[in-house]
N, C-alpha and C positions, 0 to 999 in steps of 0.2 A: 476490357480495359477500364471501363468506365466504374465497374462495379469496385475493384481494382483500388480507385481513385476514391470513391465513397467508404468505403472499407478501413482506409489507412485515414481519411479525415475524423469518420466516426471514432477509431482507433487511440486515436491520438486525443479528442474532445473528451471521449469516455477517459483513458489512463489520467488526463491532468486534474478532472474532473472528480471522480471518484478516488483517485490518487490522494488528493488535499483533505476529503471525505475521510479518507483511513488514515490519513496523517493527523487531523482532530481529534479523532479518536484519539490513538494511540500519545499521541501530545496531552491528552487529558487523564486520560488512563495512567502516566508516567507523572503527573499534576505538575506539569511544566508550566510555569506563566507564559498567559500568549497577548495579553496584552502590549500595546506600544512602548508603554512608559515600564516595562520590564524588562527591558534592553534587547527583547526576541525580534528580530528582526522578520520573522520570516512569519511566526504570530497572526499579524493585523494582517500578513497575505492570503492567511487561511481562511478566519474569521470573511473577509470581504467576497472571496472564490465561493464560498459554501455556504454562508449562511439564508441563501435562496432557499435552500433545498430543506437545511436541516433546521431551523427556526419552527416554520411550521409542522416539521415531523416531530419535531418536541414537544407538541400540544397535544399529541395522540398516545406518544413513545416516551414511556420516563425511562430517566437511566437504570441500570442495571448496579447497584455497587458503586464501581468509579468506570464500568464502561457506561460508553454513551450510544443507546442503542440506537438511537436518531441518528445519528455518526453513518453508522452501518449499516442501516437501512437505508441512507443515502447513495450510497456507494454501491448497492447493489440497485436500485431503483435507476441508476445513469448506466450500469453495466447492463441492465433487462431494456431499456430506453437503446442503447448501441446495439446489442441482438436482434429485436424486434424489428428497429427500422432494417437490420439487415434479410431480416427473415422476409419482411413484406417487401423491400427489393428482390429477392430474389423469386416473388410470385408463390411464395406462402409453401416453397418445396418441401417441406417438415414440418412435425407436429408442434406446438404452441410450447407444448412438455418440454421439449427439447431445449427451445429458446431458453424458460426460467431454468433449467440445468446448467445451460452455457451461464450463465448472469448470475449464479453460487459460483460455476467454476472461473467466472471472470474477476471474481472479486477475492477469490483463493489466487489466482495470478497476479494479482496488482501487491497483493501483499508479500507477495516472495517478489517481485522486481523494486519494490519498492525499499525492503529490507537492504535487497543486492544492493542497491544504489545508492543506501546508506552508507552499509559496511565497504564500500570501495573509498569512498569520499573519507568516510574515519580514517583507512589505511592510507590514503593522501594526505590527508592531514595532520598525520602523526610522524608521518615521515619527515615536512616540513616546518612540524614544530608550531605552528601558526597558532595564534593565539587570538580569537576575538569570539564575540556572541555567535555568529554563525557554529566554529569551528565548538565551541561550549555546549550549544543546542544538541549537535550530531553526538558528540561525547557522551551527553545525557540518554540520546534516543538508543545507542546501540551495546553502551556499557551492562544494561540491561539482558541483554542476547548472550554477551562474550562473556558474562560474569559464569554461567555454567563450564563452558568450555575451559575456562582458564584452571577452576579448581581441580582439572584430572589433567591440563597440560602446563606442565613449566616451561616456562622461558628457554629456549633452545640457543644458546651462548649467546646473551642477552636479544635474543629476537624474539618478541611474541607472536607466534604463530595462530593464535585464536582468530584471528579473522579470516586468515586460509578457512581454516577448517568450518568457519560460518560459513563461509561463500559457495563448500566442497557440500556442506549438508543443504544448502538453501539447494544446488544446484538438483543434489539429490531429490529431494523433495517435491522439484520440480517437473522432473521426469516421473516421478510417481501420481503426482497429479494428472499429468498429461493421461497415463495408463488408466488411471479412475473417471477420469470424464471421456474417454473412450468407450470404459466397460459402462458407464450409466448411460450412455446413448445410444447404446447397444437395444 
């Protein structure tokens, strides 16, 4: 039980943690204004949650292009930080290999939940029409994804179905990952 209970706190520390980590990224990657006074609301939350980590990885790690490899090397560095303390709770049961395996395939999971949790919140918010910086931000971060899917699907008596079938492939991909970090721990 107890284990249980450290598992789902680290769980939860690591996803929010590394979450914001690859939402910096990809917010810059996409060259979204993230500053205050650019109406981002969500921006200076990021900026304040991660810039511990990823400040100083940018002294070592320059960007790549327009990723930010600091970004990403954050986000895996909190997912290897959550395996690890789970590894040494559990009295070191498996090889060290393993752990940095789990902490690639932890930071390929945050990225497919993270997407999901976009693409639902777009299809909520398009349904209601909502119109503010937040609902703008999401519109920015996901139109990116549904821009392929749309050019081979038309509108099915005015409904766009493109975020089905994001959520249907995200899911896919999902399970396919689960089956690769299976076979590499193998």
């Amino acid at each position: 039980m107890l284990f249980q209970i450290v598992s789902l706190l680290l769980e939860v520390a690591a996803s929010v943690l590394g979450g914001a980590c690859l939402l910096r990224l990809y917010m810059q990657q996409q060259r979204i204004p993230m500053s205050a006074s650019s109406g981002n609301p969500l921006g200076r939350f990021i900026f304040v949650l991660t810039d511990w980590i990823v400040l100083p990885l940018r002294r070592v790690l320059p960007a790549f292009g327009r990723w930010d490899l600091a970004s990403l090397v954050a986000a895996w560095l909190i997912e290897l930080a959550q395996f690890s303390l789970l590894w040494l709770f559990q009295g070191l049961a498996y090889s060290y290999a393993a752990v940095l395996i789990l902490a690639c395939f932890g930071v390929l999971r945050l990225v497919i939940s993270g997407m999901t949790g976009l693409v639902i919140i777009y299809a909520v918010l398009s349904w209601v029409q909502a119109r503010s910086a937040m609902a703008d931000l999401i519109d920015r971060l996901v139109v990116p994804l549904l821009a392929p899917i749309r050019r081979f699907m038309p509108l099915i008596g005015g409904v766009d179905l493109s975020p089905l079938v994001l959520l249907v492939l995200l899911q896919v991909f999902s399970i396919v990952l689960g089956y690769l970090q299976g076979a590499a721990l193998l």
